[in-house]
N, C-alpha and C positions, 0 to 999 in steps of 0.2 A: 328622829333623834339624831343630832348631828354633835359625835364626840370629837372633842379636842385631843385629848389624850386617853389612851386604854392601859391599865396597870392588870397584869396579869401575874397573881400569883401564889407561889409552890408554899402552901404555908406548913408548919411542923406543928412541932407539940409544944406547951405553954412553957417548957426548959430546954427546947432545943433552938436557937436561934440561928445556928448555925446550919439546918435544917430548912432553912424559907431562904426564896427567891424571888423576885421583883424584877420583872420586865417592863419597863414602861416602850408606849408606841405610842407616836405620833398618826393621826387619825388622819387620812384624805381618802377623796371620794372615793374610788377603786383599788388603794394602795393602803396599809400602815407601815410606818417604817419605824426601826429600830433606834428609838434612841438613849435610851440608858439602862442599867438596872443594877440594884443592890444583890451582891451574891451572899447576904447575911442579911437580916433583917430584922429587929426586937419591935414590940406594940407601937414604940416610941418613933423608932426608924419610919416605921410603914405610914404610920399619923399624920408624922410631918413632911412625907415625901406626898400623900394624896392632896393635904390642904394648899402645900405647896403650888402642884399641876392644879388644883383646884381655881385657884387664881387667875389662871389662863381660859378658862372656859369649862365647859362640863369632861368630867373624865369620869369612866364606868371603868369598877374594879371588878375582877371575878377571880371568886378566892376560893384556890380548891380546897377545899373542908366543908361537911356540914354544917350548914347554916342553922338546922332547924332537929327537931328528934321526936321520934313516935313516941307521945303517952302511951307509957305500958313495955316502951321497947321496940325493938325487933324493924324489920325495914319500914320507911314508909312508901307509902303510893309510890311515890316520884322513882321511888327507889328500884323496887321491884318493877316499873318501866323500863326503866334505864337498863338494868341487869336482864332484861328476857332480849331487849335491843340488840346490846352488843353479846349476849352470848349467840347468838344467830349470825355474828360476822364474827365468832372465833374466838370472843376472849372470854375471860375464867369467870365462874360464878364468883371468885372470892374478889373480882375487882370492885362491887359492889361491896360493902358490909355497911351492918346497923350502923350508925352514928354511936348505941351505945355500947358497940359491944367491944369488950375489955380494952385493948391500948390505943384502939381508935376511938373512946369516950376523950381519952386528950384533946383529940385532932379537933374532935367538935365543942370541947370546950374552949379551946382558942379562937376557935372560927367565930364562934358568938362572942368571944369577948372583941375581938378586931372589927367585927360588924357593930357591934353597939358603938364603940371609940368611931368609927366612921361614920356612924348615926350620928354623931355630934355635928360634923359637918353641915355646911347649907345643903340640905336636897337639890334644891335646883344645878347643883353644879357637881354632886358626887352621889353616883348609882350605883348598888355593891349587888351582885349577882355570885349565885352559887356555881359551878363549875366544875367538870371533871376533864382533866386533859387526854388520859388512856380515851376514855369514850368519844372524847371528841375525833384527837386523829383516827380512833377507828370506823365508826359515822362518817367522816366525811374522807376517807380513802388512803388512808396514807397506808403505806408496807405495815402487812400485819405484823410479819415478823419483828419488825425492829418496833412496832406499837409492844410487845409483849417482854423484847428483851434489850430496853434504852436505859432502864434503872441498872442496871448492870456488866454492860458489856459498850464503851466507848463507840464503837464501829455504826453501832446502829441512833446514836446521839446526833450525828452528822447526817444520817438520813432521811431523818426527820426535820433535819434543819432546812436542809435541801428541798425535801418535799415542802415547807412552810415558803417559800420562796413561790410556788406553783399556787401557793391560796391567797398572794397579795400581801405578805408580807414579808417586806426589803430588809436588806444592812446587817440582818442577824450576823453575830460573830462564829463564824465556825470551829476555830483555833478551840479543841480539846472540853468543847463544853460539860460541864457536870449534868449528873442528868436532874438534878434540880433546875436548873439552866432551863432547860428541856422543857419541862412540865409545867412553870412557869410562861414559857414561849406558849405553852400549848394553851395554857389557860388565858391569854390575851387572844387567842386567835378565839375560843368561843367568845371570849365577853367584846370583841370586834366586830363577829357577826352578828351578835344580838342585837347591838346597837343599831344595827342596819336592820334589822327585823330579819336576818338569813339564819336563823336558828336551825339547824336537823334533828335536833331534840329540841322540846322544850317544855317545861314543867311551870306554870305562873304561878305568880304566888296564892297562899291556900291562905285568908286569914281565919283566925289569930293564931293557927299553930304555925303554918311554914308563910310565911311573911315576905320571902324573897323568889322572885324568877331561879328556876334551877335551869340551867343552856349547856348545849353543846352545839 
């Protein structure tokens, strides 16, 4: 699979729009390089920016939120993978949670409705992949410290920027990034490697319940 552009992004809850970020990159053989992104984003925003880049060739989105939720509840497969993964390289059981459980039922009802609005699109030109950015950087090596503490503290935003520089991806703006910025960035570099089939996780999809590739 050979993408043209990769949209990676930090998506929030169905009333925070101010909450979601969008990195687009530019796709070459060995390199992505940075070149735009929305530091706000609404259903509308994100729609028209994919069908947009869509026009140019195929572009694969990976949109950190639950794509999909265990009948019945509580984690699913993919989930509980992911979560025994990275807590072996140090980070927290609570990076994982259910899709439904209490204020992260938001996060995955927007995920599904952005997935479906992107379903509209032609398949042959727009691939939407599920993603977590924490797991990625820490899977594929970056500072654990600053993996654990970039939501909150500036210092460690920039060394993760820095480090994304070391896995092929150029131009990133360093200048005081948000750590939506961040997470966003993180979530183009999994759905970048996917594309390339260099997954270090990777979950395909399960039909009819989880529908979508989960990567890191």
């Amino acid at each position: 699979m050979t993408a043209v552009h990769i949209a990676g992004i930090d998506l929030s809850g169905p009333s925070n729009s101010r909450g979601t970020c969008v990195v687009v990159l530019r796709s070459h053989e060995s390199s992505a390089v940075f070149a735009h992104h929305l530091p706000t984003a609404g259903d509308a925003e994100i729609l028209d920016l994919v069908a947009g880049l869509s026009r140019k060739g195929l572009v694969v989105v990976g949109l950190d939120a639950p794509l999909s939720y265990q009948p019945g509840g509580g984690l699913r497969l993919r989930d509980r993978s992911l979560r025994d993964r990275i807590v072996e390289r140090g980070m927290r059981h609570g990076s994982v949670m259910p899709p439904t459980f209490n204020r992260m039922a938001f996060l995955t009802l927007r995920g599904l409705g952005v997935a479906r609005l992107l379903g509209t699109l032609d398949p042959a030109e727009v691939r939407v992949i599920e993603v977590h950015p924490g797991a990625t950087f820490c899977l594929r090596g970056a500072p654990l410290a600053s993996v654990l503490a970039f939501k909150k503290r500036q210092e460690h935003r920039a060394t993760l920027l820095e480090w994304l520089s070391t896995q092929g991806i150029t131009s990133l703006p360093l200048a005081e990034p948000s750590d939506h910025f961040v997470a966003a960035s993180g979530a183009a570099l999994a759905a970048w490697e996917w594309s390339r089939g260099r997954s270090v996780w990777l979950a395909p999809p399960e039909l009819p319940f989880h529908p979508f590739a989960f990567a890191c």
